[in-house]
C-alpha positions as a Markdown table, in Angstrom:
| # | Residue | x | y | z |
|---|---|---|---|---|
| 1 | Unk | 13.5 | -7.5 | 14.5 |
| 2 | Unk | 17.2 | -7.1 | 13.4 |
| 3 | Unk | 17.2 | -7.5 | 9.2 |
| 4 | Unk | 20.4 | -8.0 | 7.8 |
| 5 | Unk | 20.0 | -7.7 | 4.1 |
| 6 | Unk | 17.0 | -6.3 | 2.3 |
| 7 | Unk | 15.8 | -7.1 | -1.2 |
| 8 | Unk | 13.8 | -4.7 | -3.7 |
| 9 | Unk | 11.8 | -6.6 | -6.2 |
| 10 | Unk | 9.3 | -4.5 | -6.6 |
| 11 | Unk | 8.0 | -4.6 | -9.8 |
| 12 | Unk | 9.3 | -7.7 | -10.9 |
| 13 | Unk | 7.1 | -10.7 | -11.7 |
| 14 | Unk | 7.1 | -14.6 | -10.7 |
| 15 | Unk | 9.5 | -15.9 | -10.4 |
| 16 | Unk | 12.0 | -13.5 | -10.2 |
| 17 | Unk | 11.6 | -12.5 | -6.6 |
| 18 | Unk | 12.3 | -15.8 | -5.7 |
| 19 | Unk | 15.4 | -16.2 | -7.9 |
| 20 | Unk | 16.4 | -12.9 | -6.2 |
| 21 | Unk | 15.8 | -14.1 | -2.4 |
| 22 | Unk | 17.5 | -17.2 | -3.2 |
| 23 | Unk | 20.8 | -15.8 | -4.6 |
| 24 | Unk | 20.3 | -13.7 | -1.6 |
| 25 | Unk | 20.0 | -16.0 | 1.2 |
| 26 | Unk | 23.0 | -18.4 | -0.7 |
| 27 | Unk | 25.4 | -15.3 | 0.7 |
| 28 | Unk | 24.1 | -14.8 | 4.1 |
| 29 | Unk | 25.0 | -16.4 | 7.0 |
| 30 | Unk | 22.7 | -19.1 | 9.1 |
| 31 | Unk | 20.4 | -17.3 | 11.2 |
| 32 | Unk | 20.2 | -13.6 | 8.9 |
| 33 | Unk | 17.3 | -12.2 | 7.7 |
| 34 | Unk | 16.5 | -11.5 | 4.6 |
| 35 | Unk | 13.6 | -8.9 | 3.6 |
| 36 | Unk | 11.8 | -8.6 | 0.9 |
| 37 | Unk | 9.2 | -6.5 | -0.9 |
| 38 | Unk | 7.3 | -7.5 | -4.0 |
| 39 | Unk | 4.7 | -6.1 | -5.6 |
| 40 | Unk | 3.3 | -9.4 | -7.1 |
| 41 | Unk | 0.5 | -10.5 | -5.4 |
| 42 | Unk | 1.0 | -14.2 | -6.3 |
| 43 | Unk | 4.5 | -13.9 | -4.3 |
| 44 | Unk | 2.8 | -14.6 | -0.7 |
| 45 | Unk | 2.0 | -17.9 | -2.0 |
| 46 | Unk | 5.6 | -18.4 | -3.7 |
| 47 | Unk | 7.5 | -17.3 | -0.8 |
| 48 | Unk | 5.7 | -20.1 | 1.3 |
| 49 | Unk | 6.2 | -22.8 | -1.1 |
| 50 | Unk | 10.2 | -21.7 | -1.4 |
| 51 | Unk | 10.3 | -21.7 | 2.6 |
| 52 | Unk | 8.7 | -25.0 | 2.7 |
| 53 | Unk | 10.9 | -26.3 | 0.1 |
| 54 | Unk | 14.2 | -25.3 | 0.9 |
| 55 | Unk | 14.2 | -25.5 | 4.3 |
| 56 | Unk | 14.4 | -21.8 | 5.1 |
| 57 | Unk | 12.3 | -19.9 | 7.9 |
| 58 | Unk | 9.2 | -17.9 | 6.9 |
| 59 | Unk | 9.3 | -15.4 | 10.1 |
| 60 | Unk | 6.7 | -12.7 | 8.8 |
| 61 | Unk | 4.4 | -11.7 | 6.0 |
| 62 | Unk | 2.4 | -8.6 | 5.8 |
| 63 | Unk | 0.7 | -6.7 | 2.8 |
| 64 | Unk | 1.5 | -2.6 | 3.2 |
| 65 | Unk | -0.8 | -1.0 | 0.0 |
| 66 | Unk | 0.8 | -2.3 | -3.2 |
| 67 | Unk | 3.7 | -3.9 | -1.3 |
| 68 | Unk | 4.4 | -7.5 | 0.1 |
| 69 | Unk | 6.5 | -7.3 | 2.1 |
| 70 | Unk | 8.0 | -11.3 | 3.4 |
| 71 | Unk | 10.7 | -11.8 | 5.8 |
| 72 | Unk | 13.0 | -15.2 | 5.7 |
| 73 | Unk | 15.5 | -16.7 | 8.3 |
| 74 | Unk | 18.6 | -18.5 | 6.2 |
| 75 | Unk | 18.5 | -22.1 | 7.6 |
């Protein structure tokens, strides 16, 4: 899997992950992917909701320790 920009929120707290990935994914182009890990556990649920609500793809999510790690396709 190809990623073409990869976002660091560790640490960070609903619902700034989200805020990030979105300003993200506003600068990519159609198709990209975008990365990210979190270390909130609530953000597997949030980065579902935000795919389902803005129309972007939710390719892949996986948990690796403390990490969530989410992968989104730019509509």
């Amino acid at each position: 899997m190809h990623i073409d920009k990869e976002l660091d929120t560790r640490g960070l707290n609903c619902p700034l992950p989200i805020l990030k990935a979105k300003k993200a994914l506003a600068e990519m182009l159609s198709g990209q992917l975008l990365r990210v890990v979190s270390t909130d556990s609530g953000s597997t649920r949030d980065f579902q909701a935000f795919a389902r609500q803005t129309g972007n793809e939710l390719i892949d999510q996986q948990a690796a320790g403390s990490d969530f790690i989410h992968v989104l396709k730019r509509r």
